[in-house]
ZAGU-133906 format. One record per residue (C-alpha): residue in three letters; x, y, z; chain. Coordinates in steps of 0.5 Angstrom, whole numbers, plus 500, padded with zeros to 3 digits. Each point is the difference from the previous one (the first is absolute). Example, Ala and Ser with C-alpha at 12.3 -4.5 7.8 and 13.67 -1.06 7.14 Angstrom:
2
[atom 'ala',[525,491,516],'A']
[atom 'ser',[502,507,498],'A']
//
This chain:
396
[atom 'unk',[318,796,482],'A']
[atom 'unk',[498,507,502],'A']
[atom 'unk',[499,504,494],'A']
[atom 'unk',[499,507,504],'A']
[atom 'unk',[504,507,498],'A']
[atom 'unk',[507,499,499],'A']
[atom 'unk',[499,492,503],'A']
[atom 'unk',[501,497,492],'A']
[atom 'unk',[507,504,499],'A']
[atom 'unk',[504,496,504],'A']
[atom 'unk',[497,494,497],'A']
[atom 'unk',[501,502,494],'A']
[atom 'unk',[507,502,501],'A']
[atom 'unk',[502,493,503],'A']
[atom 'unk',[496,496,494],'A']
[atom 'unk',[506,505,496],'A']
[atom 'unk',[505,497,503],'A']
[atom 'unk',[498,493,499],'A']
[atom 'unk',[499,501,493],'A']
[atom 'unk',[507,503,499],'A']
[atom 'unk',[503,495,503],'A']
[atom 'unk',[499,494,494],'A']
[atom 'unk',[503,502,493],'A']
[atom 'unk',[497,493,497],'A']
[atom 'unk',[493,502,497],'A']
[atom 'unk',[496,494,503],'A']
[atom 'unk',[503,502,507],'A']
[atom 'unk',[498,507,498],'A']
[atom 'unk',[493,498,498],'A']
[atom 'unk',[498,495,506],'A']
[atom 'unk',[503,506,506],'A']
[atom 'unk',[496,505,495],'A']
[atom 'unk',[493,496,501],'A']
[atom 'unk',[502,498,508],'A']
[atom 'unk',[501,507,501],'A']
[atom 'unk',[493,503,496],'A']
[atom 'unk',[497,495,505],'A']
[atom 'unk',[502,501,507],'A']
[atom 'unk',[501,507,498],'A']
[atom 'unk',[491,499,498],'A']
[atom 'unk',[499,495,506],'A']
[atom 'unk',[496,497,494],'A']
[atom 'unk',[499,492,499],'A']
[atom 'unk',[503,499,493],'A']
[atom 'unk',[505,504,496],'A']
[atom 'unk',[502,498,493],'A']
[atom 'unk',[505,503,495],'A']
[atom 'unk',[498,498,492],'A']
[atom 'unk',[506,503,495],'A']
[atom 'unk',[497,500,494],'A']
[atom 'unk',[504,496,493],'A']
[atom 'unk',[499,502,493],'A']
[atom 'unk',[494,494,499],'A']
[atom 'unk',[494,501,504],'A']
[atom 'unk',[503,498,506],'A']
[atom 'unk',[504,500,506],'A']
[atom 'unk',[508,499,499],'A']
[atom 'unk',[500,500,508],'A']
[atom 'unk',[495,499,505],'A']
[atom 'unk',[502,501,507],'A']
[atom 'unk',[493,500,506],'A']
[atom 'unk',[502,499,508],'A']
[atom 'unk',[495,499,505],'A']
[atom 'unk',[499,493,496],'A']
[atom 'unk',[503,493,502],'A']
[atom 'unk',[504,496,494],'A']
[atom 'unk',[495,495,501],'A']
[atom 'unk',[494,505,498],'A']
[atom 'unk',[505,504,495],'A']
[atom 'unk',[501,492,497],'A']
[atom 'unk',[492,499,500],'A']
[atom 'unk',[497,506,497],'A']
[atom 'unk',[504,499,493],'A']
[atom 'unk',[503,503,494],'A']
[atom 'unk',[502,507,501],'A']
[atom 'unk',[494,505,498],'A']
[atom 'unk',[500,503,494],'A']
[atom 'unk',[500,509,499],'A']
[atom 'unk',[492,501,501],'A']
[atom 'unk',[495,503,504],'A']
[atom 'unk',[502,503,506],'A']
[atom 'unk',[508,499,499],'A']
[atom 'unk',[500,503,493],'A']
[atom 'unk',[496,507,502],'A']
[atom 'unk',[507,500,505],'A']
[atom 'unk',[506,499,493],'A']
[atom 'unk',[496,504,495],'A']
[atom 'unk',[498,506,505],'A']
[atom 'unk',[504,503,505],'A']
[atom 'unk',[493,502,504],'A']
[atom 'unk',[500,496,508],'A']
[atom 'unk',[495,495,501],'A']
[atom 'unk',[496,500,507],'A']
[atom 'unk',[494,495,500],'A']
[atom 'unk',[495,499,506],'A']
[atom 'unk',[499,493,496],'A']
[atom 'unk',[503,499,494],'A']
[atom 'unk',[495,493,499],'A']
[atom 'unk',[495,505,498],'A']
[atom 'unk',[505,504,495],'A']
[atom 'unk',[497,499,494],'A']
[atom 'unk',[507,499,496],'A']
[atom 'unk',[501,494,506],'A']
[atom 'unk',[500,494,496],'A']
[atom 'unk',[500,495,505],'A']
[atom 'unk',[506,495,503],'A']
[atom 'unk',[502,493,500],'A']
[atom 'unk',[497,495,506],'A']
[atom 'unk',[505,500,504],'A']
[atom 'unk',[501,507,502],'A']
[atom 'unk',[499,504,505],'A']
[atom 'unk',[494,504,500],'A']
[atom 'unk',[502,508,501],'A']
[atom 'unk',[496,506,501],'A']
[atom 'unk',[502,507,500],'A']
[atom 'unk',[506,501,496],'A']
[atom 'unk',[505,505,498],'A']
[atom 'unk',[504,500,493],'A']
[atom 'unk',[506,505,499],'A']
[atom 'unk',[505,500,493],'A']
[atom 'unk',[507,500,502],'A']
[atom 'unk',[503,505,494],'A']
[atom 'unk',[507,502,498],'A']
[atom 'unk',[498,507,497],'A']
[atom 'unk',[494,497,494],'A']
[atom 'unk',[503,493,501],'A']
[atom 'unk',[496,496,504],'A']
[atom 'unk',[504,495,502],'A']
[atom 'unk',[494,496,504],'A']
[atom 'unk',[495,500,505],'A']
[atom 'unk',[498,499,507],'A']
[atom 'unk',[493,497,503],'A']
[atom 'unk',[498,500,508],'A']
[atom 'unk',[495,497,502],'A']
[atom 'unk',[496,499,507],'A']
[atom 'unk',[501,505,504],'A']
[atom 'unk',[502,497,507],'A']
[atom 'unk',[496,506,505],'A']
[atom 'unk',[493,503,500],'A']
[atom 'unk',[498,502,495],'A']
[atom 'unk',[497,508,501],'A']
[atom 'unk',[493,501,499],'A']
[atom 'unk',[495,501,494],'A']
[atom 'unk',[498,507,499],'A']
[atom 'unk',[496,500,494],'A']
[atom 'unk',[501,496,492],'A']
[atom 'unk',[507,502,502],'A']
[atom 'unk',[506,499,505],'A']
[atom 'unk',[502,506,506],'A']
[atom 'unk',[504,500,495],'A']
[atom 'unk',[498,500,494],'A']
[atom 'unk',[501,492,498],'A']
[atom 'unk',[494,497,497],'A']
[atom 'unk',[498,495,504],'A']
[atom 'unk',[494,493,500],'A']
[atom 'unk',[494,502,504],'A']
[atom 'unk',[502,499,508],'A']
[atom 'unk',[507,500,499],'A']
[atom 'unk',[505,506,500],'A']
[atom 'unk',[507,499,497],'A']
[atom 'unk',[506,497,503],'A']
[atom 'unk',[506,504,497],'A']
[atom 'unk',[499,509,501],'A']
[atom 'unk',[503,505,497],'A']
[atom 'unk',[507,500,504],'A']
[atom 'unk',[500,492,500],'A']
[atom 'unk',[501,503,491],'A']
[atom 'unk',[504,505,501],'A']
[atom 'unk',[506,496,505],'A']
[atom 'unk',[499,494,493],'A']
[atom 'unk',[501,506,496],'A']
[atom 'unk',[507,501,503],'A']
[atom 'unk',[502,493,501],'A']
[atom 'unk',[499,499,492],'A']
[atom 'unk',[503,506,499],'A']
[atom 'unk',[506,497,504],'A']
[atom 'unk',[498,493,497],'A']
[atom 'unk',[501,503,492],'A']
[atom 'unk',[507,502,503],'A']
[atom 'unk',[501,493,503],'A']
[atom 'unk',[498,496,494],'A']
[atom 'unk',[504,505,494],'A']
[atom 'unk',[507,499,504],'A']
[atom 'unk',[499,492,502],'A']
[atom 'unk',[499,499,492],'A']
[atom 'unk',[506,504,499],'A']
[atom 'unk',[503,496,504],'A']
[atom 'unk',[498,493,497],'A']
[atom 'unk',[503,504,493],'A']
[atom 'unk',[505,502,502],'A']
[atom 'unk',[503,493,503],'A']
[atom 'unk',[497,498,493],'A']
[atom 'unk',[505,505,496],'A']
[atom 'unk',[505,498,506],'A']
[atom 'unk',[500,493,498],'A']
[atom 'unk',[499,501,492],'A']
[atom 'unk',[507,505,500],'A']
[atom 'unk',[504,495,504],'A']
[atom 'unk',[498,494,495],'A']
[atom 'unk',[502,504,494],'A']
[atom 'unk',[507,502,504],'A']
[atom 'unk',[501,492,503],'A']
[atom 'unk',[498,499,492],'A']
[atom 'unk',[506,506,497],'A']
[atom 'unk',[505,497,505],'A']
[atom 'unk',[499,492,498],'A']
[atom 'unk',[501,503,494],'A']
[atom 'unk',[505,503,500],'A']
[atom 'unk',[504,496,506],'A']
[atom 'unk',[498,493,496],'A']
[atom 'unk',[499,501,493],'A']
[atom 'unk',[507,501,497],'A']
[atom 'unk',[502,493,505],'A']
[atom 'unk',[495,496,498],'A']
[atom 'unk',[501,502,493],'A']
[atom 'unk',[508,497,501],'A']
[atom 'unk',[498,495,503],'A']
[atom 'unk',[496,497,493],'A']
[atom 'unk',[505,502,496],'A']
[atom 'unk',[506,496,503],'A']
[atom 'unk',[494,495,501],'A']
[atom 'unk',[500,500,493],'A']
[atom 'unk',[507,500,499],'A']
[atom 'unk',[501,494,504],'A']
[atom 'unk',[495,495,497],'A']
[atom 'unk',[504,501,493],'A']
[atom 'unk',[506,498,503],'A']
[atom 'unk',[498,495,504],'A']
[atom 'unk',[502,494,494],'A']
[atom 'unk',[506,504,497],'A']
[atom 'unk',[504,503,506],'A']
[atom 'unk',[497,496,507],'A']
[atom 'unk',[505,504,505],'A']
[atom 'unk',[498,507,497],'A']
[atom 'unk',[492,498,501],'A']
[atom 'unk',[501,498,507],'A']
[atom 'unk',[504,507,502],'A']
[atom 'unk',[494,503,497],'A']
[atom 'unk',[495,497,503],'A']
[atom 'unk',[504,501,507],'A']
[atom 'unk',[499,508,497],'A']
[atom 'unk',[493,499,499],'A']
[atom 'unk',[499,497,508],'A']
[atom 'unk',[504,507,502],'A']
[atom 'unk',[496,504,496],'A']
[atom 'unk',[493,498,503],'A']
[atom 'unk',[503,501,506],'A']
[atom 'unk',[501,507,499],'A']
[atom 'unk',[493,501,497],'A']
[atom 'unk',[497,497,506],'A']
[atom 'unk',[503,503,505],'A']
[atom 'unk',[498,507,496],'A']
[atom 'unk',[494,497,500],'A']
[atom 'unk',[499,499,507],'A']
[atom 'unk',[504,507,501],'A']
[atom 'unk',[494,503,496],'A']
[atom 'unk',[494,497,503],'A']
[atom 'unk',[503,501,508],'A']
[atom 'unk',[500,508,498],'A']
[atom 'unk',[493,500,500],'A']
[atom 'unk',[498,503,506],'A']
[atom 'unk',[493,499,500],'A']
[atom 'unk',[495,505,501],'A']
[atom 'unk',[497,497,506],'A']
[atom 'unk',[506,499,505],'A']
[atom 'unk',[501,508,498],'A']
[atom 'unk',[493,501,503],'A']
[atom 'unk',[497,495,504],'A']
[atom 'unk',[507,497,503],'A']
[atom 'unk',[503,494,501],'A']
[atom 'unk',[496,497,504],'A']
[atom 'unk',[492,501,497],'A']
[atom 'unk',[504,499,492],'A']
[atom 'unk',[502,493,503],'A']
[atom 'unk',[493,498,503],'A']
[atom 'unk',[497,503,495],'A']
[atom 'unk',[505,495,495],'A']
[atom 'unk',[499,495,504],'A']
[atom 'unk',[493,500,500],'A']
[atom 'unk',[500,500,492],'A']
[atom 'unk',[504,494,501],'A']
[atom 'unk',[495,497,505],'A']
[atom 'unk',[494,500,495],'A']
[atom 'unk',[505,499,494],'A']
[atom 'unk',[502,493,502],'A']
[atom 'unk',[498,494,504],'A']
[atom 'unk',[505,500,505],'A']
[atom 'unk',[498,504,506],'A']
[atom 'unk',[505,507,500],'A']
[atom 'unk',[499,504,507],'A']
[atom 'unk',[503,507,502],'A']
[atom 'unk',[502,501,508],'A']
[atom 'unk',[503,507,502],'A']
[atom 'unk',[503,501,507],'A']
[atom 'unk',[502,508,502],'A']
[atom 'unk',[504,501,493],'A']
[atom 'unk',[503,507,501],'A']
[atom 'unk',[500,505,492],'A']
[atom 'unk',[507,497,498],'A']
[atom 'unk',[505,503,495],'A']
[atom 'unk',[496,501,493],'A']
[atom 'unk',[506,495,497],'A']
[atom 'unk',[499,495,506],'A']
[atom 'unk',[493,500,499],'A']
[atom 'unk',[501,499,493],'A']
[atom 'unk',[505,494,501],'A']
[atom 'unk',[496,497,505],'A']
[atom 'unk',[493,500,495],'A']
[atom 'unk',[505,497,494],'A']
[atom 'unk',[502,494,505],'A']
[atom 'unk',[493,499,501],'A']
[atom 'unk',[498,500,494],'A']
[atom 'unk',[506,496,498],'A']
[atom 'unk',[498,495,506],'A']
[atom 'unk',[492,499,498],'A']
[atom 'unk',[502,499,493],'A']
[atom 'unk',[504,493,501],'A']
[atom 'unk',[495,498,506],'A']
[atom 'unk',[495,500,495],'A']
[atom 'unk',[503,498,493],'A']
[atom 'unk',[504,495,503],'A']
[atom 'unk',[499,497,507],'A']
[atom 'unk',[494,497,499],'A']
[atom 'unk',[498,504,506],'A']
[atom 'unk',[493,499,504],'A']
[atom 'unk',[501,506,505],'A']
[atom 'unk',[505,507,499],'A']
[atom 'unk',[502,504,507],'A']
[atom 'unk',[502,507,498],'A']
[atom 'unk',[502,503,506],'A']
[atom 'unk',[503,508,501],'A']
[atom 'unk',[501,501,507],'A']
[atom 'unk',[505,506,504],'A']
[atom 'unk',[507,498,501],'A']
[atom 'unk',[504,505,504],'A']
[atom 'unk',[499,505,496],'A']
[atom 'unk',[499,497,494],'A']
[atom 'unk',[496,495,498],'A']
[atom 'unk',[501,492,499],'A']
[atom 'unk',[495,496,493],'A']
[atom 'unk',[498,493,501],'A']
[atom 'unk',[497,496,494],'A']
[atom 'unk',[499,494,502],'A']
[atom 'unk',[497,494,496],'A']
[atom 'unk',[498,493,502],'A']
[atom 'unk',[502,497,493],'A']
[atom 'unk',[504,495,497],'A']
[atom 'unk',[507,503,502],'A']
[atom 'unk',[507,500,497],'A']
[atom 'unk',[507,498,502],'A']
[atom 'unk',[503,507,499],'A']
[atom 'unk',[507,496,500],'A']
[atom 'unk',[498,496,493],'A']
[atom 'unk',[497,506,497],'A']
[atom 'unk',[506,505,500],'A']
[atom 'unk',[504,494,498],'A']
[atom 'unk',[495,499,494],'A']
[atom 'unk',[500,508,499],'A']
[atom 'unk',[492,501,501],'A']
[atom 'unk',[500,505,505],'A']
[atom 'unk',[492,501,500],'A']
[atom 'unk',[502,508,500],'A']
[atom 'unk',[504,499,507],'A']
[atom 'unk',[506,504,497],'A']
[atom 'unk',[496,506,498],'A']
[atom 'unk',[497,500,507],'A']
[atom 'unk',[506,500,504],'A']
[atom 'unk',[504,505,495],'A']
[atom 'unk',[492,504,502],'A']
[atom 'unk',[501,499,506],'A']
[atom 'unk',[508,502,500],'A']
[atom 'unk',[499,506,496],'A']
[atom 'unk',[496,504,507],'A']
[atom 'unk',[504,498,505],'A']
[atom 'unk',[495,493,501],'A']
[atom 'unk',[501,492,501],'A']
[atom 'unk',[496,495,497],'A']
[atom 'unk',[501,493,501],'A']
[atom 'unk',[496,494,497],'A']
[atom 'unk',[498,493,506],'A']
[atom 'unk',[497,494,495],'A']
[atom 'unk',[500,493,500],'A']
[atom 'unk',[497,495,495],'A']
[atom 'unk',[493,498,503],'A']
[atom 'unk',[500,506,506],'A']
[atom 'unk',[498,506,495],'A']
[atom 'unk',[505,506,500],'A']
[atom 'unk',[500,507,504],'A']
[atom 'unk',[504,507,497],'A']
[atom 'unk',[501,505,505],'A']
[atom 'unk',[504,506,499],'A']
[atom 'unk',[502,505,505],'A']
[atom 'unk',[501,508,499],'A']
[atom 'unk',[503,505,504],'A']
[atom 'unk',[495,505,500],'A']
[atom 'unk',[502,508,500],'A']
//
């Protein structure tokens, strides 16, 4: 890269882009060093954000292989050189940073680096990190005297790799990187605040909705149990009005929990919330749970919501119930809606004795689901052949 007059401010502006572009602080970070290192054409570029002890909450370096990342070791600890960058705001610009007296030395596996520049990263006094380049890519510009052309201290024979203007354009993508950062921790925050609040009010509403029947329902329990000896009849008929009552409070149970909306699918949409739930799912059991989408066109928020909770429905029973070895989740475009296939290989039922026995496996609410957006679900299982649910919706 061709850092002349003018020439970096492009791109300086493209890395921007990039960095505005993520709003998951992890994300922001690795597009924060990227950045720093092609903007440089330096070999080597890592970002430490400091925690409360010493150490480094986070750590992200570009230029080096997972397998060198994993040789190399534990994170560093705040010293030498990468403590001066977090408890001053002052630039670094090293012809050699292996003959700075405060360098202390770094593991076997890592990789040997020379010339070098460090730039905190603040919000205001805060600093919120700090970014480290290393090996500059181009010739370096000649020695002239004790110190640099530009006033880079340097060894005996070499000039220093990183310039002035090479600081300035840093200074300006970590004044752009503080912004980043600041607003991918708001983010986090707020998703967090977001998450809380919908379970205080799911908490409020079960509550409410539920509270008083279940409170029934122990009641006329009780009054059942003490009549059972002297007036059997009248103890059957509360009984049967203590069946209708867990009824009622399941299905406000169920009515409460299908409000919630989750926060994701607001966000992320429907179908980076399924991956990201079907890869959860993946880890979190031993059967293997796969996501596939197929031109699926942004759908009508409830539609959406519908199919997520048919999905979610659909997963559960695979992997609670059917023993299944491998779970199929496919989203596909349908017309101009989108057709949802689960599909597993696991032991399957006879759909006909289930709803004689009353068992529905949730299918019920998933039909009434699907029913309440205009969409059709329908249930294809044999005993031994697995099961496969598919729900069509109409689109917008």
């Amino acid at each position: 890269m061709t850092n002349g007059p003018g020439a970096g401010i492009p791109a300086v502006s493209s890395a921007i882009l990039a960095m505005s572009r993520h709003l998951e602080v992890r994300d922001v970070l690795k597009t924060i060093v990227a950045s720093a290192r092609e903007l440089l054409d330096a070999e080597y570029a890592a970002l430490g954000v400091p925690d409360d002890h010493g150490g480094f909450a986070q750590f992200v370096v570009d230029g080096i292989s997972d397998e060198e990342w994993k040789a190399i070791g534990p994170l560093p600890r705040q010293h030498g050189i990468l403590a001066a960058m977090l408890h001053s705001a002052t630039p670094e610009r090293l012809a050699d940073v292996r003959a700075d007296p405060r360098f202390g030395g770094w593991p076997a596996a890592h990789p040997d680096m020379s010339d070098f520049i460090g730039l905190p990263v603040a919000d205001g006094d805060e600093i919120l990190g700090a970014l480290f380049l290393a090996n500059k890519r181009r010739d370096k510009p000649p020695a002239s005297g004790p110190s640099g052309g530009d006033g880079c201290p340097f060894t005996a024979g070499d000039g220093c790799g990183f310039t002035e203007e090479d600081e300035r354009l840093l200074g300006i993508l970590a004044e752009h990187a503080a912004i980043a950062l600041t607003n991918a921790r708001l983010y986090e925050r707020s998703r967090e605040l977001t998450i809380a609040g919908e379970r205080a009010r799911l908490a409020h509403e079960l509550h409410d909705a539920v509270a008083q029947k279940l409170f029934s329902l122990r009641l006329t329990a009780q009054a059942a149990t003490a009549l059972v000896d002297r007036d059997p009849a009248r103890a059957k008929g509360e009984l049967h009005q203590v069946a209708l009552l867990a009824a009622e409070a399941a299905d406000e149970l169920r009515a409460a929990v299908i409000e919630l909306r989750p926060a994701a699918l607001d966000e992320d949409g429907l179908v980076a919330t399924l991956r990201s739930q079907v890869q959860v799912l993946d880890r979190a059991h031993t059967a293997c749970v796969t996501f596939e989408a197929h031109g699926v066109r942004v759908l009508p928020s409830a539609q959406e919501e519908a199919l997520l909770r048919v999905a979610q429905e659909a997963l559960h029973n695979a992997l609670r119930h059917s023993g299944a070895g491998h779970v199929a989740v496919t989203l596909a475009r349908y017309g101009q809606g989108a057709l949802l296939r689960i599909a597993d290989d696991g032991r399957g039922f006879d759909t006909r004795a289930v709803r004689r026995a009353g068992r529905h496996l949730g299918l019920v609410s998933m039909r009434d689901r699907a029913g309440s957006v205009g969409g059709k679900l329908t249930v294809e299982s044999e005993p031994g052949k697995g099961t496969t649910v598919k729900m069509e919706v109409p689109g917008g």
